[in-house]
N, C-alpha and C positions, 0 to 999 in steps of 0.2 A: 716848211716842207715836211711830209710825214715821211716818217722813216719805218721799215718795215725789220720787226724782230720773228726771227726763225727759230723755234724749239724743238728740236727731237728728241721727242720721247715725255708724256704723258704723267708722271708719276710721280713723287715726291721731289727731286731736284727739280725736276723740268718745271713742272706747274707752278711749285715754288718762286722760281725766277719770274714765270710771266706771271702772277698775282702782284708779287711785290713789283715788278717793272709798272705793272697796270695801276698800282696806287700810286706812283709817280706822275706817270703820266696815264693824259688821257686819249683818246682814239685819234683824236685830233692831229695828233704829236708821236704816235709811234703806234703803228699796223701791227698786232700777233698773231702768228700762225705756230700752231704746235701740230706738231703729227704724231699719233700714238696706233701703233700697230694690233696693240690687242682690245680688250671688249672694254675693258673699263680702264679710268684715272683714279688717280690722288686716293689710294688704295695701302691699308698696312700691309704688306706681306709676311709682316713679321707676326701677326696675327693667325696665318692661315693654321698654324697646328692646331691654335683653340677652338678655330671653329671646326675642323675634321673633329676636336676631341669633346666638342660638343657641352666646351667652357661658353662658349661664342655664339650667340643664338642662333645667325644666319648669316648670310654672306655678304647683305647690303648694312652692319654694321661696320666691318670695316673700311667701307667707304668714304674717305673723310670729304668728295666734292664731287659730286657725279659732271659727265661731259655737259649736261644743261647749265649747270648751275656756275661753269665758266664760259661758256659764251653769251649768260645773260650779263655776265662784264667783260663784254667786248673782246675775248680771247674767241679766235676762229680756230678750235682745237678740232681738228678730223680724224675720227677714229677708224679706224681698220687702215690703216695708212699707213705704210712701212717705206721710211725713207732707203734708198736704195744705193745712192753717191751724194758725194756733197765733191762740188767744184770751190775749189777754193779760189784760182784766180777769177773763177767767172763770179763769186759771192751769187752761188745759187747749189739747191738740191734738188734731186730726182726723188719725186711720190710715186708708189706704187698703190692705189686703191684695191685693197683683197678681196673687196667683195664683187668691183665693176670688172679688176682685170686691167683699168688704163693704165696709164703714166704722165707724169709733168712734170715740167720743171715752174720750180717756184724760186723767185729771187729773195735777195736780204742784201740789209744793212748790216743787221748784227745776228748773230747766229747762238745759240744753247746747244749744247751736245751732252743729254740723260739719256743715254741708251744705256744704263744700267751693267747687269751681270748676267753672266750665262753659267746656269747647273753645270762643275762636269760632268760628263756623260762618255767616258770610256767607249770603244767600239771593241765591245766585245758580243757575240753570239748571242743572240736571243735579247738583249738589251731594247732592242722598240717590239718587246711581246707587248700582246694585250696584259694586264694588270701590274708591266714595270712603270711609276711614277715616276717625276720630278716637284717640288712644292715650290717650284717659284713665284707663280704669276695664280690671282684670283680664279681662272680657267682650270692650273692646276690641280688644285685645289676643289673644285667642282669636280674634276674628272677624278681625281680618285676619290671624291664621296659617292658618285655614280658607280665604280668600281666595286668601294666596301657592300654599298646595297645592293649590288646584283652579283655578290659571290656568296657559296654558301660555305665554302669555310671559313676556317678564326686562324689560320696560321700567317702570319705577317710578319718578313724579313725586311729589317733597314738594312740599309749599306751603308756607312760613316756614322759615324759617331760625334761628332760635331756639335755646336749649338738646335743645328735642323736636326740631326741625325735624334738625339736625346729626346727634343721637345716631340717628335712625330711620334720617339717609342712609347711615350707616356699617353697620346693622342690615340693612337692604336690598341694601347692597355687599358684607357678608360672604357674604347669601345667594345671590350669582353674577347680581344685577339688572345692568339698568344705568341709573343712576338722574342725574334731572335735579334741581335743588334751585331753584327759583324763592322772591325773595322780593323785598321794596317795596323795601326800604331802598339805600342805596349800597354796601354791603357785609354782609357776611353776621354776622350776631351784633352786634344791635343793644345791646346789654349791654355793649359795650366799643367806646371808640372807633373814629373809621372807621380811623385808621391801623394801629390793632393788628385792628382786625377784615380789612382785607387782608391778614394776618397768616395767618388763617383762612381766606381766598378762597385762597390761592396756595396753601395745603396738602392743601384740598379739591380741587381742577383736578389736582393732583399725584398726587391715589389712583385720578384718573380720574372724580369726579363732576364733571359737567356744573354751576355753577354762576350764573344768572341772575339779575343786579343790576336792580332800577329795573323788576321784572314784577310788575301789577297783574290779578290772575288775575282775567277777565271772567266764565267758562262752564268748564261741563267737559262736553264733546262725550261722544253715549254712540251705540254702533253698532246694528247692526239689533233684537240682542237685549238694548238696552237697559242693557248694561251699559258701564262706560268707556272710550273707545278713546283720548281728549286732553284735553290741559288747554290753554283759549285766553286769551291775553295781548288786550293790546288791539294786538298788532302781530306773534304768532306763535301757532302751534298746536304744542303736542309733547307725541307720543304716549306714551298710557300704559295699560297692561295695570292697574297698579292705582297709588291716588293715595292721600298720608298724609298730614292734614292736622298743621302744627305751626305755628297759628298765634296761642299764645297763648292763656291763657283767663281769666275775668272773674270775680269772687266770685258764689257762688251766692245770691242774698239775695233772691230772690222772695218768699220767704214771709216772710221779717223784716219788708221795705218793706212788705207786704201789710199787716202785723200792725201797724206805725207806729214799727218801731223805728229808731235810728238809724243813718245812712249815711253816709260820708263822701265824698269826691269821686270814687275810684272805685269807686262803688257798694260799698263793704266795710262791715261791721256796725263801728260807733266804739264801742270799751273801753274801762275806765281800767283803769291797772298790774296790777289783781288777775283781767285778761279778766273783770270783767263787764260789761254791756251798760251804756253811759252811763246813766243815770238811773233803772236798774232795780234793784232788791239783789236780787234773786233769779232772773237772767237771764244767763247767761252764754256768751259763744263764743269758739272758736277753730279756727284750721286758716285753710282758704284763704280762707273765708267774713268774716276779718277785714281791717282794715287796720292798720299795727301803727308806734310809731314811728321812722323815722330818727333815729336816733344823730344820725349828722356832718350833713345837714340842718338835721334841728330841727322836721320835719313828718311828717304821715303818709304812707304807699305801702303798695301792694298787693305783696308777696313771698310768695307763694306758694312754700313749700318744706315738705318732709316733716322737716327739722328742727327749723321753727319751729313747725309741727303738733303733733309731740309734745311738745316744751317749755311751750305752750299748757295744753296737757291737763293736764299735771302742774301747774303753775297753780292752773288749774280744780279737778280733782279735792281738792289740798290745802285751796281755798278753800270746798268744797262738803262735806269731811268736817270744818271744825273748825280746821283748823290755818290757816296762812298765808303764802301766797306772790307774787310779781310777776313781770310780764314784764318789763322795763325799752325794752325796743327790738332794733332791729336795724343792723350797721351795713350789711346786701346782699353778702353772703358768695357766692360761687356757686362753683362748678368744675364741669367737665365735660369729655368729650375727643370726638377724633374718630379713629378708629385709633390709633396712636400719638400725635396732636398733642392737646397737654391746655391747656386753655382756665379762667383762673380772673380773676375779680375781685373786689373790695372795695368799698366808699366810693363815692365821688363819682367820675363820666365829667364831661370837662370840659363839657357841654350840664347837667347838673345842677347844676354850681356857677356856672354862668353864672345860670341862672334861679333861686335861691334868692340871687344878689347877692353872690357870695363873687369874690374879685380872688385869682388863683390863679400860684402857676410852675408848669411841667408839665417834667420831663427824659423822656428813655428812654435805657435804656440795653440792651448785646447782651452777654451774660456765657453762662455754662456750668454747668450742673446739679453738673458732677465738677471736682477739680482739670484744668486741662488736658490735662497730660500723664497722666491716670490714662485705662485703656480706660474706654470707655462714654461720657465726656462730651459732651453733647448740648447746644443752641443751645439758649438761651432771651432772651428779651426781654421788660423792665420798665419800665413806665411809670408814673412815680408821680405824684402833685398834691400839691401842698400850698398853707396860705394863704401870702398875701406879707407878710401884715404880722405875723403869729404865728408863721409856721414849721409851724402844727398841720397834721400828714398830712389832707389829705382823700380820696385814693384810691388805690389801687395798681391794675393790670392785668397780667398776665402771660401768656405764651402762649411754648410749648416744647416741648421733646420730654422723656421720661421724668425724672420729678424736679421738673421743675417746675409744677407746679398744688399742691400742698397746701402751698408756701410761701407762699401768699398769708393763710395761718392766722397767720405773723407781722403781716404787714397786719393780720389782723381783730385781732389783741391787738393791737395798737397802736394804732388805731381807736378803740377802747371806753375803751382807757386814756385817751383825749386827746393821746396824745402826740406833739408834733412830731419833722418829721423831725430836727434836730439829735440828741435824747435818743435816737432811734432808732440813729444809727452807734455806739453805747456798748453798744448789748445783745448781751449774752454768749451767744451762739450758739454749737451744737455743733459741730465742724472738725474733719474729715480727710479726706485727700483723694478715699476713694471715694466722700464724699457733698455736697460743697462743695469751693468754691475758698476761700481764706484771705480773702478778704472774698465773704462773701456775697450775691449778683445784688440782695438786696431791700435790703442795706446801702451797696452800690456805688449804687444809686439815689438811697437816702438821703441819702450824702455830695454826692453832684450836683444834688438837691432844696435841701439846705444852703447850698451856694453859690449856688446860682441866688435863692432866697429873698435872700441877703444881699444881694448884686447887685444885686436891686430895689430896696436901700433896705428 
């Protein structure tokens, strides 16, 4: 008897799940239907600032599988198609087709719930002007390249500062803007402490963006024809031809809550290890729409990342054709850059192991991507945590110039492993001088975590 699997949502979990379900099984043995609401699938988003910044050639590179190229394996994915309700006792959902106007219901056996994250987007004044953005969705993304070439100023205000917030101001800079980067916090890139995040303010002011600490954007001023001229603070106004919002966004789970399923604090759909839906056997999600567990904590968080997305799916999908597999966690892995300056952390910021109750050392240390004396080498700075009474790593930070952001991948193994920083100055890392100094910046940390830990008692 064929069994009929139900997807919502198009895009790295979702498709994820029914590719690897479809390498299980075959049509014969389990019906896919996926529904995806906007224009395209199986899409980086994490991509879109390269290509507004003109790293990215065009827009059907980050395409990883167009909607043809999954229903020539038997995935019946309909796009413009925005599921509306999911019945849970009935195991069925409501499609709305956007472009016909109809509605149906479609049944299931097993169900996927990717619907992803939603930009905040504050209701403030002037907020859906012509030239205010959001970067989520590849449409996005088109709409403000549409936007930049049919304005004829250069003045371009972000709002957040964040991972999107940075990578768009540098996307905006390439493109000859001149851009302002407004955001709440004391320092820019709330993901890494405030001392390493000035780290990131002085780098920023250095490429020439404009960058404003402690601005609570009120309004966004729009001129005769209605489109945006400012962005207003509660103590300034600056002008802007066009505005990108990066401020962050929240699981998508409207129609989960709707349906009675479960949530956790924020707002994310709650899994156990195999993504499925707490209390459901035949319910399952992932992508951004989950919350997933901290490793070094020991609770749940909302991490939104295209890594964890597809890791999800495959998940899913093994556990939806037969076989069997888990997610375990996550330790908060991130990297990103801004021009040259690359921005990466792991684990636990000291405000997190404060509020989870962990008594911590914190060193930092200022080392060199290259041997010293070899060309090339560039400044880097590491900051690491760890417990005081264990020694176990709880977080690294790093921020540098070329070379240094994908060392924090030692951090995340060592993380998962458990291991403290002492066990950490013993790992056998690769050395020579055009890619390291003979003790390595995230091992030089280590050693200085070591003794600080001992120090404490």
């Amino acid at each position: 008897m064929t069994e009929r699997l139900v997807v919502i949502g198009g895009d790295a979990a979702g498709m994820s799940a029914a590719s690897q379900a479809r390498r299980l099984k075959g049509p014969e043995e389990l019906e896919i239907v996926a529904f995806e609401r906007g224009h395209f699938s199986s899409y980086s988003a994490c991509g879109i600032p390269y290509w507004v910044g003109g790293d990215v050639a065009g827009r059907d590179e980050l395409i990883a599988r167009s909607p043809e190229e999954h229903r020539a394996r038997a995935i019946d994915l309909r796009m413009r198609t925005e599921v509306t309700e999911i019945d849970v006792p009935g195991r069925r959902v409501l499609a709305r087709d956007l472009e016909a106007g109809t509605e149906a219901w479609t049944g299931f056996d097993k169900l996927v719930i990717a619907t992803g994250a939603r930009p905040r987007r504050p209701a403030l004044p002037g907020i859906d002007a012509p030239g205010v953005h959001g970067v989520q969705t590849l449409d996005d993304g088109q709409a403000l390249l549409d936007s930049l070439e049919g304005t004829r100023g250069r003045r371009a205000v972000v709002v957040g500062a964040g991972y999107i917030g940075v990578e768009m101001a540098e996307a905006l800079l390439n493109r000859g803007y001149e851009v302002t980067l407004l955001h709440r916090g004391e320092q820019p890139m709330a993901t890494l402490d405030p001392d390493m995040g000035a780290l990131v303010h002085r780098a920023l002011d250095g490429l020439g963006i404009t960058t404003v600490a402690s601005a609570e954007v009120t309004k966004i001023l729009t001129g005769e024809d209605g489109r945006v001229r400012a962005v207003a603070t509660d103590d300034a106004e600056y002008p802007a031809d066009v505005v990108v919002l990066g401020m962050g966004v929240v699981p998508e789970t409207t129609l989960a809550g709707a349906a009675g399923l479960p949530l956790g604090v924020y707002g994310g759909l709650l899994t156990d290890l195999s993504m499925r839906v707490r209390g459901h056997e035949d319910i399952w999600a992932g992508g951004d729409c989950v919350e997933v567990l901290d490793l070094v904590a020991g609770r749940e968080r909302h991490v939104p990342l295209g890594t964890h997305a597809n890791k999800h799916g495959q998940v899913i999908g093994a556990n939806v054709g037969g076989d069997y597999a888990t997610f375990p966690g996550v330790v908060g892995t991130a990297v990103s850059k801004v021009c040259d300056l690359e921005i990466a952390r792991t684990g636990l910021r000291e405000k997190d192991a404060r509020e989870v109750g962990l008594r911590y050392a914190t060193v930092t240390v200022e080392s060199t991507s290259r041997a010293g004396y070899y060309p090339g080498a560039a400044p880097m700075t590491v900051k690491m945590l760890a417990e005081r009474r264990t020694g176990r790593l709880l977080g690294v930070q790093i921020v540098g110039r070329e070379g240094a952001g994908k060392r924090v991948d030692i951090a995340a193994v060592a993380l998962t492993a458990g291991m403290t920083v002492e066990a950490m100055t013993a790992l056998d890392l690769g050395y020579a001088p055009p890619f390291s100094p003979v003790w390595d910046p995230v091992l030089i940390a280590a050693r200085k975590a070591t003794a600080a830990v001992r120090a404490g008692g």
